[in-house]
C-alpha atoms as a printed R data frame, in Angstrom:
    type eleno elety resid chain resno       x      y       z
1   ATOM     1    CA   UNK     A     1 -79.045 65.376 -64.652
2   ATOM     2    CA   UNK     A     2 -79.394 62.291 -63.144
3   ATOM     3    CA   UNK     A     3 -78.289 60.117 -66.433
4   ATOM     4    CA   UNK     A     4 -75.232 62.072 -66.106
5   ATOM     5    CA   UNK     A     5 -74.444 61.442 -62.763
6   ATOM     6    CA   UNK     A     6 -74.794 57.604 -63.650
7   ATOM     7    CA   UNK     A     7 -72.815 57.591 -66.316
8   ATOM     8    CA   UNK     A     8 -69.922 59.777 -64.498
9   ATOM     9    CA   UNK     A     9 -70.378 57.161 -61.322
10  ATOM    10    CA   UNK     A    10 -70.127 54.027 -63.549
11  ATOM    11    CA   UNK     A    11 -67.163 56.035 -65.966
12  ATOM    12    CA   UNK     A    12 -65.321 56.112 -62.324
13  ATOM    13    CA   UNK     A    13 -65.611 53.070 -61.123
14  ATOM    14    CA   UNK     A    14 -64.663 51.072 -64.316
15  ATOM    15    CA   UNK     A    15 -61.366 53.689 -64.563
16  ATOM    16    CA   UNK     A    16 -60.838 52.102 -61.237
17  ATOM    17    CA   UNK     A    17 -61.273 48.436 -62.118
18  ATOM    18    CA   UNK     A    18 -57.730 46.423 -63.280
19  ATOM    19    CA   UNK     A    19 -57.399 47.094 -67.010
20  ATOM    20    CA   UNK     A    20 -56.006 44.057 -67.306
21  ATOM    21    CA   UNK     A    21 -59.328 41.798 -65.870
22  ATOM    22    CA   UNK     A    22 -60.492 41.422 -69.302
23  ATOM    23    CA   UNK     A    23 -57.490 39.544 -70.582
24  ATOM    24    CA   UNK     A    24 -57.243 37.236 -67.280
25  ATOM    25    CA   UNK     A    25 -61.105 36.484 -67.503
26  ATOM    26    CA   UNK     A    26 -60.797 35.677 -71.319
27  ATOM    27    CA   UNK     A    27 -58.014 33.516 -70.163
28  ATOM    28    CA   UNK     A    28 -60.150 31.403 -67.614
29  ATOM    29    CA   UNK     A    29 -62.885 31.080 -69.762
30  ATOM    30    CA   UNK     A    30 -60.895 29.661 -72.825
31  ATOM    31    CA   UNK     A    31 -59.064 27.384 -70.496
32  ATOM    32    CA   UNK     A    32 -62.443 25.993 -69.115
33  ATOM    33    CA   UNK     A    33 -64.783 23.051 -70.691
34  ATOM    34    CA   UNK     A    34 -67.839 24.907 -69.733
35  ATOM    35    CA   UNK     A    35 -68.839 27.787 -67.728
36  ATOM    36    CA   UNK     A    36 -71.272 27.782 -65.029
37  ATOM    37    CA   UNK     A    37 -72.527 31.670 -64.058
38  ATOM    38    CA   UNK     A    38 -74.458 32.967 -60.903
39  ATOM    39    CA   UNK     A    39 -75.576 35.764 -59.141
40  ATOM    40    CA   UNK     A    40 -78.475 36.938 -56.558
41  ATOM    41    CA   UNK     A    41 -81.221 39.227 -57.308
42  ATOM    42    CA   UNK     A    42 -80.125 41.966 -59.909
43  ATOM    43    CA   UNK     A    43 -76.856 40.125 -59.964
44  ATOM    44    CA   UNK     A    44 -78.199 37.344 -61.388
45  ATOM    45    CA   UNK     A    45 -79.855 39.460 -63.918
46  ATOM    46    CA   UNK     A    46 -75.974 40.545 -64.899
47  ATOM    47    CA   UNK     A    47 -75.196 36.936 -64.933
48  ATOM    48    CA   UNK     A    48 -78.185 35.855 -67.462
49  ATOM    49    CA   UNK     A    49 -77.364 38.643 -69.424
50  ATOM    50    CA   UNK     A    50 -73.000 37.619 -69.541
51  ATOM    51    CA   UNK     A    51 -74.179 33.958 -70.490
52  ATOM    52    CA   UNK     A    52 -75.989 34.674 -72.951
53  ATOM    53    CA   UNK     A    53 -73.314 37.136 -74.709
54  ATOM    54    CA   UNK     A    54 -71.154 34.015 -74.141
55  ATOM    55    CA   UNK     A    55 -73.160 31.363 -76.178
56  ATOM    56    CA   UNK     A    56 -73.316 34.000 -78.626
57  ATOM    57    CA   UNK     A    57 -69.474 33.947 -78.597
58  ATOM    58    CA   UNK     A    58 -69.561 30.272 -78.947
59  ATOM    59    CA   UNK     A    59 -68.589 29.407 -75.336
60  ATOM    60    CA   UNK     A    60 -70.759 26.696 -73.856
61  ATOM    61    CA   UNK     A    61 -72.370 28.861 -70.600
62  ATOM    62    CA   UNK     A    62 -75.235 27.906 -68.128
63  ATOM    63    CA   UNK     A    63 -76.838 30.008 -65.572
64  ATOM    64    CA   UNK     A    64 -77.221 28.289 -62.274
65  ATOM    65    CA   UNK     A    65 -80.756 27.350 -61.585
66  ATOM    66    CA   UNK     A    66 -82.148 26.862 -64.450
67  ATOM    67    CA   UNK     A    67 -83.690 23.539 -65.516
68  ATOM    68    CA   UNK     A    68 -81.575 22.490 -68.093
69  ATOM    69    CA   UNK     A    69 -78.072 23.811 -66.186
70  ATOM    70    CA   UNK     A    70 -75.618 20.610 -66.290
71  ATOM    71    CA   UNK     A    71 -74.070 19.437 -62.911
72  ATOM    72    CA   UNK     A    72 -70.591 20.960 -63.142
73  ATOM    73    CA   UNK     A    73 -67.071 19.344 -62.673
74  ATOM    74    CA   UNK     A    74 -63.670 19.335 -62.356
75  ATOM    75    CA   UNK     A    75 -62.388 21.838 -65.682
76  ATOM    76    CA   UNK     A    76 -65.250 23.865 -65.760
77  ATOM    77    CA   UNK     A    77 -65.649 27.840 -64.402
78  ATOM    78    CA   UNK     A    78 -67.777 28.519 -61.968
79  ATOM    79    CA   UNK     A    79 -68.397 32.683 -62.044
80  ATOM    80    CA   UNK     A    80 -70.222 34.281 -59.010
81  ATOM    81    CA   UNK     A    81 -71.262 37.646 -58.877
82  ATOM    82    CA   UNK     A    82 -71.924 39.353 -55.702
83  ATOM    83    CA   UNK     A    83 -71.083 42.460 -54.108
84  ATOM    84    CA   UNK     A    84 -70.644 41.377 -50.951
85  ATOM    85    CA   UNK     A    85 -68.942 38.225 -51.623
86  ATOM    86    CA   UNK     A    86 -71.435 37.142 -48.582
87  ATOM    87    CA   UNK     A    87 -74.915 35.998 -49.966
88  ATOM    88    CA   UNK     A    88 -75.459 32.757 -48.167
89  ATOM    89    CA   UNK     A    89 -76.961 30.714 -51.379
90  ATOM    90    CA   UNK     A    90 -74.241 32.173 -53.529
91  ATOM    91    CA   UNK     A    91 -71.825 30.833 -50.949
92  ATOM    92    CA   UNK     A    92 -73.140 27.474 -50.956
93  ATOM    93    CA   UNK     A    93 -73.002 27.278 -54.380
94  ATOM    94    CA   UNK     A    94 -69.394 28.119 -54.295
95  ATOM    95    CA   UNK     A    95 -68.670 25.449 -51.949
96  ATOM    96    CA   UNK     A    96 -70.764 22.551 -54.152
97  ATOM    97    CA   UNK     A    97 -68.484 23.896 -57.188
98  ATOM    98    CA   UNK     A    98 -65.193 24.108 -55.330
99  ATOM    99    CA   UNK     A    99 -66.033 20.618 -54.286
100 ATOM   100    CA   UNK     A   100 -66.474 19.082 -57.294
101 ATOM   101    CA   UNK     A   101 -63.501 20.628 -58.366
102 ATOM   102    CA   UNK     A   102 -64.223 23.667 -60.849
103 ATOM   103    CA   UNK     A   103 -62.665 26.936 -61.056
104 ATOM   104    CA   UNK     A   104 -64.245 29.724 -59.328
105 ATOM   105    CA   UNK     A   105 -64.263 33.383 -59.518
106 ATOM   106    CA   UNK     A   106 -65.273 35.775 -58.128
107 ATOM   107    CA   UNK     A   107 -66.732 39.658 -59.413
108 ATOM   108    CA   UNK     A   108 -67.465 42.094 -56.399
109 ATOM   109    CA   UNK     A   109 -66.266 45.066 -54.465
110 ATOM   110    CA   UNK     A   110 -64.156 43.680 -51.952
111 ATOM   111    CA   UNK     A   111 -60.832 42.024 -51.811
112 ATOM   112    CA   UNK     A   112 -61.959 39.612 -49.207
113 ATOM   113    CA   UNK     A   113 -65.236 37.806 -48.365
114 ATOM   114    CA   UNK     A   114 -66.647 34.048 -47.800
115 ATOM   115    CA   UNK     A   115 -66.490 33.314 -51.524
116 ATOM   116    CA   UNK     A   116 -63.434 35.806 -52.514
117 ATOM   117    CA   UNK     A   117 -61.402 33.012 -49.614
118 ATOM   118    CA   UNK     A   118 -63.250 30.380 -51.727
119 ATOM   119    CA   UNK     A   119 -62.505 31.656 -55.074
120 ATOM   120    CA   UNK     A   120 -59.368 31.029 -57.103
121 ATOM   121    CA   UNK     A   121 -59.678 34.919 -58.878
122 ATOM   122    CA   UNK     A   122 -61.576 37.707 -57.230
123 ATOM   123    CA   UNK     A   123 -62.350 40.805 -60.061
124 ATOM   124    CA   UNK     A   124 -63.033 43.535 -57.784
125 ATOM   125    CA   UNK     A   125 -65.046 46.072 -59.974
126 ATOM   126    CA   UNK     A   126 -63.709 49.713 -58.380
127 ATOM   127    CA   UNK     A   127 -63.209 50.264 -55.334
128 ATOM   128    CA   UNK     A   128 -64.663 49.418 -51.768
129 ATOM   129    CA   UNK     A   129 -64.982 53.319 -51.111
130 ATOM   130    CA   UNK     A   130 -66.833 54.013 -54.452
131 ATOM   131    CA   UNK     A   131 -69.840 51.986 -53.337
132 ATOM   132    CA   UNK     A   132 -71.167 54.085 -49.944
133 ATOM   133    CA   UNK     A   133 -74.105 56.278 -50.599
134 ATOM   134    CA   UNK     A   134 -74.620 56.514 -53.919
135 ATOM   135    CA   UNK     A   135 -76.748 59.240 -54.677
136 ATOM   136    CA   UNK     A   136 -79.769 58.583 -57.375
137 ATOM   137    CA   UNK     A   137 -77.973 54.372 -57.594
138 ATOM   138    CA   UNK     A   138 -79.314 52.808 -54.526
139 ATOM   139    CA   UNK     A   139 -78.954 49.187 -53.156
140 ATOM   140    CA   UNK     A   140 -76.489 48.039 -54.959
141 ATOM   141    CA   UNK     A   141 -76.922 49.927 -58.228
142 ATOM   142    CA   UNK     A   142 -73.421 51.132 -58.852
143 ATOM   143    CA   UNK     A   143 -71.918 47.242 -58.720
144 ATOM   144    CA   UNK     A   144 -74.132 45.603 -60.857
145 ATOM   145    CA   UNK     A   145 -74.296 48.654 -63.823
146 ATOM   146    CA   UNK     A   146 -70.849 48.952 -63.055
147 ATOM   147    CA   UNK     A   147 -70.275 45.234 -63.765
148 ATOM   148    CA   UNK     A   148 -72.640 44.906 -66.625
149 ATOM   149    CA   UNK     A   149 -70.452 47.209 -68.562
150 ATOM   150    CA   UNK     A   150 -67.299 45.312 -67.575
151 ATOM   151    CA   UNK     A   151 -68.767 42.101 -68.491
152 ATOM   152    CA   UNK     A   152 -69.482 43.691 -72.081
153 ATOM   153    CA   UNK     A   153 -66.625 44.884 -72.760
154 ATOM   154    CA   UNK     A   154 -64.724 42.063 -71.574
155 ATOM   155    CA   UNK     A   155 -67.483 40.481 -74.461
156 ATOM   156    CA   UNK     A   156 -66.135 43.388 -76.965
157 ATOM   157    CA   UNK     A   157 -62.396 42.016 -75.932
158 ATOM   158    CA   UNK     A   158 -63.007 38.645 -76.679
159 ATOM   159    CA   UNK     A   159 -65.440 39.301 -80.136
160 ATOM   160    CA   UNK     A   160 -62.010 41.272 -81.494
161 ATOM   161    CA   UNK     A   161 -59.535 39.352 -79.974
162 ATOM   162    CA   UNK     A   162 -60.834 36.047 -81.804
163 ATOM   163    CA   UNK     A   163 -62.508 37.951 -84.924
164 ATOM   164    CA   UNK     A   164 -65.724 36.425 -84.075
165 ATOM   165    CA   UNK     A   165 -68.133 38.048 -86.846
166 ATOM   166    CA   UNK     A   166 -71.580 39.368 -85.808
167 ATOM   167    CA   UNK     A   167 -73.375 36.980 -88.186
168 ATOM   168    CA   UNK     A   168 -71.985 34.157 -86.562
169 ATOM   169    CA   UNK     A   169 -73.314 35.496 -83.003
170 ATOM   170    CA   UNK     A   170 -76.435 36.324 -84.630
171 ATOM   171    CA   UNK     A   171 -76.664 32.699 -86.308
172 ATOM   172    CA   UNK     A   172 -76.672 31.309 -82.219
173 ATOM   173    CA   UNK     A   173 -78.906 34.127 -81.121
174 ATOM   174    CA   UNK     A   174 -82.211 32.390 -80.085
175 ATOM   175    CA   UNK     A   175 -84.521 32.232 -83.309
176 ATOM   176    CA   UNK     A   176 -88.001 31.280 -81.197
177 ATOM   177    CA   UNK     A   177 -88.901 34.912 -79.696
């Protein structure tokens, strides 16, 4: 039962998303040098997990915070993702990339927020209303599935739209596990 209502709550949220984020996110990453990615908490789970399906589709993608994470400049992407569009670190580190001139954007649930008014795209995955009370997803649940899958298949877009081959993403998956 409650895989089903899951499934049915992401299925509606993603039917509510843009169909056309996947092309305009494939855009800004092919126009940037490097991409920079960063969320809070399970966010930032989302974000480890869409950096490393970039490297494996040959873009060169850091997460934030982690030791070997360039500094980032002007012609690189800078993606946050946060619900809210208010987490006070995530902000700051919008403001240090904005600064320094990079591209930002945004994925979250609302149109407008801190870093959405700092960002130069805002992705809002479904729809403000979709995201009260969840029942069986709670704190936040719905977003960052919800996003997962978008990120993926915005992954799936960009594997067929350049005919990357699976060996070659295998041949950059890590080798030392």
């Amino acid at each position: 039962m409650h895989q089903k209502v899951i499934i049915d709550k992401i299925s509606s949220v993603l039917e509510a998303t843009d169909s056309g984020y996947d092309e305009q996110l494939t855009a800004m990453l092919d126009q940037a040098s490097r991409v920079f990615i960063t969320g809070a908490g399970r966010s930032g789970l989302v974000a480890r997990f869409f950096a490393m399906r970039l490297m494996h589709g040959g873009y060169d993608a850091y997460v934030v915070g982690e030791i070997v994470t360039p500094s980032i400049r002007k012609g690189d992407l800078f993606i946050v993702i946060s619900g809210s569009g208010e987490t006070e670190t995530m902000i700051a580190f919008t403001k240090r990339a904005k600064e320094q001139g990079a591209l930002i954007a945004l994925l979250t649930t609302k149109d407008n927020s801190t870093i959405g008014d700092l960002s130069d795209k805002v992705f809002r995955i479904g729809n403000p209303e979709q995201y009260s009370k969840v029942v069986g997803m709670p704190m936040g649940t719905t977003f960052e599935l919800s996003t997962l899958f978008f990120l993926e298949a915005t992954v799936a877009h960009i594997i067929h739209e350049k005919g990357i081959p699976e060996e070659e993403m295998r041949h950059r998956h890590a080798n030392l596990e």
